[in-house]
C-alpha positions as CSV (number, residue, x, y, z in Angstrom):
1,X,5.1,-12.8,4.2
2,X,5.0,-12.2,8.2
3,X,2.7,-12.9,10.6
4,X,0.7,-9.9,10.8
5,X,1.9,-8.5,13.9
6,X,2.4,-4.9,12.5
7,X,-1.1,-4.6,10.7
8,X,-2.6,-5.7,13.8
9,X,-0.5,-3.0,16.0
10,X,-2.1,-0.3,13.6
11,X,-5.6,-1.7,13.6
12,X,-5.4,-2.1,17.7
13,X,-4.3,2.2,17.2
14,X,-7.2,2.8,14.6
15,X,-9.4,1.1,17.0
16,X,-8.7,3.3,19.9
17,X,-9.2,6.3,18.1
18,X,-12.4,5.2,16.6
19,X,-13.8,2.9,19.4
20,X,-16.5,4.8,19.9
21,X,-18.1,4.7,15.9
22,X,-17.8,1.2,14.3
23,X,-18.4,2.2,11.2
24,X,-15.9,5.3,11.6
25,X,-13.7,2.4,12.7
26,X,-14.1,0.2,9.5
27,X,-14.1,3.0,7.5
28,X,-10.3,4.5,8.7
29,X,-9.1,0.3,8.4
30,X,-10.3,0.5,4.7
31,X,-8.6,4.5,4.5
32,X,-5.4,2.8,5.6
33,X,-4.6,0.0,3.8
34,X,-6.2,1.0,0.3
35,X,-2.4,1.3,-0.8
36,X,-2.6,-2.5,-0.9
37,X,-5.4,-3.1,-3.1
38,X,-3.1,-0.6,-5.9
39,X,-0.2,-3.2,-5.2
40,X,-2.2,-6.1,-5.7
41,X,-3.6,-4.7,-9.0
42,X,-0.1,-3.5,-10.1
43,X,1.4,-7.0,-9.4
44,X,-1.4,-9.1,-11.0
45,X,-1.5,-6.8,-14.7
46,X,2.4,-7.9,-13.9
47,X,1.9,-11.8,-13.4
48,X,-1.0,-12.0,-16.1
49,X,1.1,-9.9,-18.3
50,X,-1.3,-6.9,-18.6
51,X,0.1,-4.1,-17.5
52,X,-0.1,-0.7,-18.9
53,X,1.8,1.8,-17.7
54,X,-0.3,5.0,-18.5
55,X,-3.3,3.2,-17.0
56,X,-1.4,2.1,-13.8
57,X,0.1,5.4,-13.1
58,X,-2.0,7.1,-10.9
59,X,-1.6,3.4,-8.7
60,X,2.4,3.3,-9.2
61,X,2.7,7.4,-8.4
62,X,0.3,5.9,-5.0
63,X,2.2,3.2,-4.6
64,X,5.1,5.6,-4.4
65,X,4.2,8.1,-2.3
66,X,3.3,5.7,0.5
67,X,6.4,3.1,0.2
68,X,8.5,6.8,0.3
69,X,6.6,8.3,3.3
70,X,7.1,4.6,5.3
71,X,10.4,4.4,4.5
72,X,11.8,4.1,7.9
73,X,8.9,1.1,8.2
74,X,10.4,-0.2,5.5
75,X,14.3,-0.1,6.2
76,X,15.6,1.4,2.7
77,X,15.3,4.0,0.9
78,X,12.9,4.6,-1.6
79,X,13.8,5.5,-5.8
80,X,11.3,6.0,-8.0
81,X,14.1,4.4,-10.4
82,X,14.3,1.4,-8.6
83,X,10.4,1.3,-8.6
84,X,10.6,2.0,-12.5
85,X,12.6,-1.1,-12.6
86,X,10.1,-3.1,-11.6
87,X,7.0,-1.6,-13.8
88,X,9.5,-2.3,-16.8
89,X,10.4,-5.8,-16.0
């Protein structure tokens, strides 16, 4: 895990935009990182061994969608294959 410096980069932008309306502000931090509550929820049914793929779908098509559109965040590219891999393991 890193230090952080990213997340706070794009809380620092979120704030700027929404500096005027705290609530608008706290409200577009939640908006942006909802992606993470889906992989912490897909990674624990994993760990506790309850995971059902039909009920995580609409999380791992999420999950997707936003590791895809950040892949240049990321450094690689994105295959729903590879991300199959890990549902099945």
């Amino acid at each position: 895990l890193g230090e952080g410096i990213i997340p706070s980069m794009q809380c620092v932008d979120i704030f700027l935009e929404n500096m005027h309306d705290f609530k608008a502000y706290e409200k577009a931090v939640e908006k942006h990182y909802k992606v993470y509550a889906k992989v912490f929820n897909f990674v624990r049914a994993k760990i506790h061994h309850d995971f059902n793929f039909l009920k995580a779908l609409p999380d791992f098509i999420a999950i997707f969608r936003y590791m895809k559109k950040n892949e240049d965040r990321f450094g690689m590219h994105i295959k729903i294959a590879d991300l199959m891999k890990v549902a099945k393991a």
